[in-house]
Structure formats: C-alpha cells, structure tokens
C-alpha positions as CSV (number, residue, x, y, z in Angstrom):
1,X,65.0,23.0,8.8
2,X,67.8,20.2,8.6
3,X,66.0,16.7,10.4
4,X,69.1,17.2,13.1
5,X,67.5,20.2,14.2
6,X,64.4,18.9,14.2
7,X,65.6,15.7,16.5
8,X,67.6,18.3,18.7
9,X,64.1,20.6,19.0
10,X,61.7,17.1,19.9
11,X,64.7,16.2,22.6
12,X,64.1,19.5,24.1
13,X,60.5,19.2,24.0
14,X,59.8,16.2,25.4
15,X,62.5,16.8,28.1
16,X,60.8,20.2,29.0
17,X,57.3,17.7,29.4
18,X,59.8,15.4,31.9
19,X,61.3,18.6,34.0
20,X,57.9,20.4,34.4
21,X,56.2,17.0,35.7
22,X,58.8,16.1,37.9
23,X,58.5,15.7,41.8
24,X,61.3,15.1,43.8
25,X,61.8,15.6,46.3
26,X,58.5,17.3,47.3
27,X,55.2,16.6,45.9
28,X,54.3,19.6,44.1
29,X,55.9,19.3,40.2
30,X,58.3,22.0,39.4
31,X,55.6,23.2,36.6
32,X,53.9,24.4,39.4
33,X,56.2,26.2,40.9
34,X,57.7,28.1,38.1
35,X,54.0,28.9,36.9
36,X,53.7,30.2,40.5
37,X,57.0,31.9,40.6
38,X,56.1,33.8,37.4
39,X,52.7,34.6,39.0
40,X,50.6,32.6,36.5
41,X,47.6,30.3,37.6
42,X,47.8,26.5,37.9
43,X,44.4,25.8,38.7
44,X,41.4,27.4,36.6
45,X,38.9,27.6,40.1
46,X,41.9,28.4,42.2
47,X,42.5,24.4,43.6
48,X,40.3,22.7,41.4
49,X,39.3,22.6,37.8
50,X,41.8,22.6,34.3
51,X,45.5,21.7,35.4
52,X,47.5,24.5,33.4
53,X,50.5,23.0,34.0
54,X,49.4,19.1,32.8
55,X,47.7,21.0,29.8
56,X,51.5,22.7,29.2
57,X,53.3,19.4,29.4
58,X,50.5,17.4,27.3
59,X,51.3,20.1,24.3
60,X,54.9,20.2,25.1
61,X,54.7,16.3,24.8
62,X,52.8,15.8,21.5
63,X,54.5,18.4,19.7
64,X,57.8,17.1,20.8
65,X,56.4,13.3,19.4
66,X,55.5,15.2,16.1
67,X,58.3,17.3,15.7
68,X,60.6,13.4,16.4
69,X,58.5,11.5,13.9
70,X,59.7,14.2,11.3
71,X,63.0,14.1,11.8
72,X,63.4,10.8,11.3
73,X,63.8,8.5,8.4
74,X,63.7,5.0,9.6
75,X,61.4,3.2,12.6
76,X,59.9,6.5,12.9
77,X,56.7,4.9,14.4
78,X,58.3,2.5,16.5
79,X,60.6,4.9,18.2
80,X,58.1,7.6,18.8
81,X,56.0,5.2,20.8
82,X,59.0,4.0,22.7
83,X,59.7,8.2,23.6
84,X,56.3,8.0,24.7
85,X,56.3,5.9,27.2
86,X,59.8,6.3,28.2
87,X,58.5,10.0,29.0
88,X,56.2,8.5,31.7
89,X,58.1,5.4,32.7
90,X,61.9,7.4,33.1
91,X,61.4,9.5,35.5
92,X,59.8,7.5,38.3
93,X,63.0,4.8,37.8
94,X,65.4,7.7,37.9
95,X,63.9,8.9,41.1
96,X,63.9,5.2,42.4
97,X,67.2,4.6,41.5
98,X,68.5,7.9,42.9
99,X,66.6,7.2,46.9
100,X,68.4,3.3,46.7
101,X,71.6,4.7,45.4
102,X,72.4,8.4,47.1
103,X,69.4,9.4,48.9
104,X,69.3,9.7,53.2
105,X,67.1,9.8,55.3
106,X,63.3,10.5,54.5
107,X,64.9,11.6,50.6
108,X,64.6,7.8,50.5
109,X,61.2,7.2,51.9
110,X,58.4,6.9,49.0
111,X,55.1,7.7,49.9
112,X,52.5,5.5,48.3
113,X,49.0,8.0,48.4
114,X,46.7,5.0,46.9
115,X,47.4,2.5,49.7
116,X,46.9,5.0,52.3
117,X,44.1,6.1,53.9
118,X,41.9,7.3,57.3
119,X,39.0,5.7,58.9
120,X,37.8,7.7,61.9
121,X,34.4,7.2,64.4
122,X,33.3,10.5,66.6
123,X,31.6,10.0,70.7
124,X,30.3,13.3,72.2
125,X,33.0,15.7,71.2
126,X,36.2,13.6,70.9
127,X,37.0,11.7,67.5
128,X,39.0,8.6,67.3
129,X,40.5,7.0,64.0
130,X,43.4,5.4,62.9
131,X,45.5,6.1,59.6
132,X,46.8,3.5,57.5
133,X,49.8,5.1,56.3
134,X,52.3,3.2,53.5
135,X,55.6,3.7,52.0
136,X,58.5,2.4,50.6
137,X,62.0,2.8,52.2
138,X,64.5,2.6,49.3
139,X,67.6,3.4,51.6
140,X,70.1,0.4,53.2
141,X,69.3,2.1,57.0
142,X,66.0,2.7,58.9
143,X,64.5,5.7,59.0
144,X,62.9,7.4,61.8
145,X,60.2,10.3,61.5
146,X,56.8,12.5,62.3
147,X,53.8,12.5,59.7
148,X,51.3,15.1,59.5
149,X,48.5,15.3,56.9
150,X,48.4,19.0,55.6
151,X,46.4,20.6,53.2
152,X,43.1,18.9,52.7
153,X,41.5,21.2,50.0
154,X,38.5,19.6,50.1
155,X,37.8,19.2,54.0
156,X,38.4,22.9,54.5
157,X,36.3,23.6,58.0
158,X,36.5,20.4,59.4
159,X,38.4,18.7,62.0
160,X,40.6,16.7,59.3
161,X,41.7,19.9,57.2
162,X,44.6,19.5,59.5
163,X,45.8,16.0,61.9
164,X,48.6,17.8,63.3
165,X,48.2,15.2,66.1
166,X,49.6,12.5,63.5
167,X,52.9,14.7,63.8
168,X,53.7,14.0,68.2
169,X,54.4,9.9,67.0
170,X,57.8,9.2,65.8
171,X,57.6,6.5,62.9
172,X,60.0,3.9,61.8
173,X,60.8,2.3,58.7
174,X,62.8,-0.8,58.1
175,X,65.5,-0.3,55.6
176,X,64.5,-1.6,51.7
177,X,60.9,-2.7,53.2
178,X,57.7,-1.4,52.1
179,X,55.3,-0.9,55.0
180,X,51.6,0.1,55.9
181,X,52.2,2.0,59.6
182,X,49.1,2.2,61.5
183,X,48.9,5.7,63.7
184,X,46.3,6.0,66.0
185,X,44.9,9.8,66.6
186,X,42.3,11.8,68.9
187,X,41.1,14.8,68.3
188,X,38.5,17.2,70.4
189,X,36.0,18.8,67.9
190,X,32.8,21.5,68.6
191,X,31.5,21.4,65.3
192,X,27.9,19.2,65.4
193,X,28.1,19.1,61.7
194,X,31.0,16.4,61.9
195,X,29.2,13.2,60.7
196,X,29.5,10.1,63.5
197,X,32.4,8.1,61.1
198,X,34.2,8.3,58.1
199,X,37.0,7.2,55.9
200,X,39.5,9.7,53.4
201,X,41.8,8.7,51.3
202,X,44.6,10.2,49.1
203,X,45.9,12.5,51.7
204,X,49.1,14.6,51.6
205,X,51.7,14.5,53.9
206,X,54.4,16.2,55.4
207,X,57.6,14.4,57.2
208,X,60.2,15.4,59.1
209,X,62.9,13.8,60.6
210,X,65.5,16.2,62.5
211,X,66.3,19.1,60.3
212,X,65.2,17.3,57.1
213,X,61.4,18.0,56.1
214,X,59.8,17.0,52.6
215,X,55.7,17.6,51.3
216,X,55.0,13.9,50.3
C-alpha cells in the first residue's frame, strides 16, 4: 500500500471519529443515532455503563493516528499530535462559527450543562426551586424561547424526572451575550419519599421557540 493511500485511509478515519461525535444541532451525537437506526446498542445496561459509540470513535481515532504516522515521511510525530487535538478542538469552532455566522433563532443559542443547575426546597406537598439555567447566544438578534428539562435517567420516579413547568415561561436572550437565566418553578408532589431540598446538576433540555425545537 502506496503512503497516499495510507494518508487518504487516516483522513477518513479520523473524520469518521469527528462525524460520529458530532452534535449539532441536537444533543445526542449522530453515532448514536445511526447505531440506533441500525438497531445496535449504545449503552451496555441500557442508559448507563460502556458507551459503544465513544468506544467506536476512540478505535476509529487511534487507528486513523496510526495509520497517518505511517504514511508520512517527515514531522510524522509532530503532525499526528496536531490531528489529535484538531479532532477534539475542530469541531466545537466549526459549530461556533456556524451559530455566529448562519444560524437563527435557538440554532444559535449554546447550552452550557456545567454552569447550570437546580436547587429546590419541598413544604407539605408543594416544591419550590429555582433553576440556574446558562447559555451562550452566538446570533446578532435576541432570542426568545421555552425550556423544559426532559429525560432525567437517573431521577426516574420522582417529581424532577420531568419540569414541564419550566416550559409555560418564555425566556430571552440578548444577542452575542452569554447569560445565567434564573426560572423559578412549583410543583405539587404525593410522593413522601421526596427528600425536604436538593440540588441537580447537568440536566438536559429541550427549547422551543415557535416552530423551531432543538434537545440541548
């Protein structure tokens, strides 16, 4: 095998690694859905355990680095690290670039999961709480829109598995501003076994603004 067809072979693994990981404009990667579509697991314990797909695009990746190293003959090193992190660093920039450049409406809003979270207190049967909610508006006009959390794997049961009450408030987001929007819910719950207070974190949402809706 000529070291051009090696290079082309590498450029078409590590791509592969890039398309299966990517997640725009909805949360879940499109590794998931095509091992989905083709009826293959992504979880080993159904939502939990061994990440098929990141275990896919890991081998994709390092055989793509190994089969790039091989086919070439100078700086091999230096420019197999630089693939490596250009594989994680790309695709996030492209996506960036993209929502300040052509995207509308909540396509432009980014969704940052580790500054966000919910603190919530319960008296008699009604809880209280307020969620700290942050994102990034990469577009030139504000953006108007409903949040709801959805699919809270591990709170399956309890009042949180679901804040639909987070989707009646219509939020707004100043153009090219990142913000932390504070939305205030109630919520009537029957279960004794909800504990008094609490605080989550990393919770998924869904927006929706119009006709436009996105899994963030």
């Amino acid at each position: 095998m000529s070291r051009r067809q090696r290079l082309a072979i590498a450029l078409m693994l590590i791509t592969s690694t890039i398309i299966l990981n990517w997640s725009y404009p909805d949360a879940k990667a499109l590794g998931e859905r095509l091992f989905q579509w083709v009826g293959l697991p992504v979880w080993s314990r159904g939502a939990s355990g061994l990440n098929y797909v990141g275990i896919t695009s890991l081998l994709l990746l390092f055989a793509g680095l190994f089969t790039l190293r091989a086919s070439l003959q100078r700086h091999a090193r230096k420019i197999t690290l630089l693939a490596l992190i250009l594989s994680f660093w790309l695709p996030p920039q492209l996506v960036a670039a993209y929502q300040s450049v052509w995207a509308k409406g909540i396509y432009a809003l980014e969704y940052v999961k580790n500054e966000s979270s919910c603190n919530y207190k319960k008296e008699d049967e009604q809880v209280t709480g307020t969620c700290s909610l942050t994102f990034v508006n990469h577009s030139g006009q504000d953006i108007q829109f409903t949040a709801s959390i959805r699919n809270q794997r591990y709170l399956v049961g309890s009042f949180l598995e679901s804040l639909d009450i987070l989707g009646d408030q219509t939020l707004t987001m100043p153009s090219r501003q990142k913000k932390t929007i504070n939305v205030v819910f109630k919520k009537m719950v029957a279960d004794a076994r909800t504990p008094e207070s609490g605080t989550f974190y990393g919770m998924d949402l869904a927006v929706k603004s119009d006709e436009q809706e996105r899994d963030l």
